[in-house]
C-alpha positions in Angstrom: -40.7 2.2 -4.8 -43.1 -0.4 -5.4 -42.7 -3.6 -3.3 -44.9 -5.4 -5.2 -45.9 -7.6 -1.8 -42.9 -7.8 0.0 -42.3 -6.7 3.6 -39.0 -4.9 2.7 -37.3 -4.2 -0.5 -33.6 -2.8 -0.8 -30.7 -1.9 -3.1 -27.5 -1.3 -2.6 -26.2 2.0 -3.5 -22.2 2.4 -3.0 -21.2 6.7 -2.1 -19.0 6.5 -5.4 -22.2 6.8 -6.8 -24.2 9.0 -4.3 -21.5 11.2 -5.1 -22.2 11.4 -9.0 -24.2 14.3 -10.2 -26.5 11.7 -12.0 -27.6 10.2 -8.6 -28.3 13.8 -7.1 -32.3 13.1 -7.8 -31.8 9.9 -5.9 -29.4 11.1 -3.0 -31.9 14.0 -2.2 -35.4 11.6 -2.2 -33.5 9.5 0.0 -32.4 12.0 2.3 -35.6 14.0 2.4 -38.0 10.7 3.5 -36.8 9.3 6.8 -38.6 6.3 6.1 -35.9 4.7 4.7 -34.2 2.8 6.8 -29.9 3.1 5.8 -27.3 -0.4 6.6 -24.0 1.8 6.5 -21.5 -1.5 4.9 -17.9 -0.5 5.2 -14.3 -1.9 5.3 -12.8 -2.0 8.5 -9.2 -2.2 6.6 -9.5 0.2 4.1 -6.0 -1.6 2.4 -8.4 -4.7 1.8 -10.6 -2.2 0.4 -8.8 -0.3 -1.7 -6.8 -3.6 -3.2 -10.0 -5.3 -4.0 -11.1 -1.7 -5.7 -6.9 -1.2 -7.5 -7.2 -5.2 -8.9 -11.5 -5.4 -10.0 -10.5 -1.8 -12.1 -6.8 -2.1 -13.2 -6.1 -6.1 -13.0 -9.0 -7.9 -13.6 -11.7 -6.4 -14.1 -13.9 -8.7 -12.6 -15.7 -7.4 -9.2 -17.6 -10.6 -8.7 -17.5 -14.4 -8.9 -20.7 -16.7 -8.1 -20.9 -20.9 -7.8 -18.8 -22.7 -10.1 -17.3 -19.7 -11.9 -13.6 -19.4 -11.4 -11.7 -16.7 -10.0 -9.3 -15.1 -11.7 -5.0 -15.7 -10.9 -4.1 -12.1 -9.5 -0.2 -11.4 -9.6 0.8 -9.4 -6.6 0.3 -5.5 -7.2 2.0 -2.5 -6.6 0.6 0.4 -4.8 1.2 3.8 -5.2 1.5 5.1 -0.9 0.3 8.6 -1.8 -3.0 7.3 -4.1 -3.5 4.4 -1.6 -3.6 7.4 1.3 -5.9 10.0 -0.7 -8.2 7.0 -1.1 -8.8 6.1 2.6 -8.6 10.0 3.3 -11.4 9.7 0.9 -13.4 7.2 1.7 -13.7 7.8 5.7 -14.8 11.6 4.6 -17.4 10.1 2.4 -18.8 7.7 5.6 -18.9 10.6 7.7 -20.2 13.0 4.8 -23.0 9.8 4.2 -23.5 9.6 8.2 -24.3 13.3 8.7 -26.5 13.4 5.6 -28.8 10.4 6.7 -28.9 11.2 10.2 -32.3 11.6 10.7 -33.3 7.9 9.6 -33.0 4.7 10.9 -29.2 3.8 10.9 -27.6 0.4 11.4 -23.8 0.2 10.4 -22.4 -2.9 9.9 -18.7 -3.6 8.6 -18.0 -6.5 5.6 -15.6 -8.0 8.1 -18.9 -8.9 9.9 -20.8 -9.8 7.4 -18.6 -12.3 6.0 -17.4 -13.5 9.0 -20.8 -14.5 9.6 -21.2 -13.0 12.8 -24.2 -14.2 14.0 -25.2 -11.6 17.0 -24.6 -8.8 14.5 -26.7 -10.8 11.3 -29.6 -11.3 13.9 -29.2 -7.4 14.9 -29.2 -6.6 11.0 -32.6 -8.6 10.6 -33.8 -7.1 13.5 -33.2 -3.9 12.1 -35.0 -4.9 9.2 -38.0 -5.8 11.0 -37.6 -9.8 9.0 -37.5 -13.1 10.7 -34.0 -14.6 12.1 -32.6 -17.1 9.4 -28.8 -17.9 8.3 -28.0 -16.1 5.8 -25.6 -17.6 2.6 -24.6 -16.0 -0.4 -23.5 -17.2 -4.1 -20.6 -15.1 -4.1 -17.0 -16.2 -3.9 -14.4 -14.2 -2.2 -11.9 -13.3 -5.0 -8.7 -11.4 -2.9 -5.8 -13.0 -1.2 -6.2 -13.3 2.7 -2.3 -11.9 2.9 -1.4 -8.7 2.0 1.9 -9.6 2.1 1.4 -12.0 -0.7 -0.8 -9.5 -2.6 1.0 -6.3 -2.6 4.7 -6.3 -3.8 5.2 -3.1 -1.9 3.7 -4.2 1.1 6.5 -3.0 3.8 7.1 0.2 1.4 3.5 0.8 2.4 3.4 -0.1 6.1 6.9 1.5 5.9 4.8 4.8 4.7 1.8 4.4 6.8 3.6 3.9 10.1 3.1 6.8 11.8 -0.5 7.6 10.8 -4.0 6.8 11.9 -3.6 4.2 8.8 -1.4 2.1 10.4 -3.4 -0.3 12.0 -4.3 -1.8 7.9 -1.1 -3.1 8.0 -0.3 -5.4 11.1 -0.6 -8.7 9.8 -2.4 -11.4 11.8 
């Protein structure tokens, strides 16, 4: 990694693709030099998650919008309950799988909820982390989902309906 003058460098590397056989190379540096420091970004509502995932892949195929570009109409969607649960079973195994793995480095997690919500104790820990100076932090990037799920997924209390009596629950209370 050269960083051609900079103080820190990054890139974002998602565990869809850790998990890839073509990253393996990459996964294994990573994990064998503790110098790198890890910012574990995830979903506190993994129903967010996994509708953003369902409509960038099967409805829009657009993951991201920037300045003045327009974001796309999104009809609401249906959700299969038993592919919506295999993919939150799957993601928090990857977390942990992705925690245990880079255990020995320098760890700061740090949900999307906070980031976007501009949290600004948690941004200044994140900088600290970093070892950068404390600035505000913006982005080009538009949000492209609905705030309600109830307006997003058809089969919204089919889901919750499904999900009641789990540890998944708590992705369905509406605010």
């Amino acid at each position: 990694l050269d960083l051609q003058g900079k103080k820190v460098a990054g890139f974002k590397l998602k565990h869809d693709e850790l998990v890839l056989p073509a990253y393996r190379t990459l996964r294994d540096e990573i994990a064998g030099d503790v110098d790198f420091r890890i910012i574990h970004l995830r979903r506190e509502n993994l129903l967010r998650r996994y509708l953003s995932h369902y409509v960038a892949n099967h409805v829009t195929h657009v993951t991201l919008a920037v300045l003045n570009q327009s974001i796309p109409e999104v009809p609401p969607v249906r959700l299969n309950p038993q592919e919506c649960e295999r993919n939150f079973e799957m993601v928090r195994a990857r977390e942990k799988q992705f925690a245990e793995l880079f255990a020995n480095h320098r760890n700061f997690f740090i949900t999307y909820e906070e980031v976007a919500s501009g949290d600004a104790k948690r941004l200044a820990a994140l900088q600290e982390f970093l070892g950068v100076s404390h600035r505000a932090l913006t982005t080009t990037t538009k949000k492209l989902g609905k705030e309600n799920l109830r307006e997003a997924i058809e089969n919204f209390d089919e889901l919750r309906d499904y999900f009641a009596s789990t540890p998944f629950a708590e992705f369905f209370v509406e605010k």
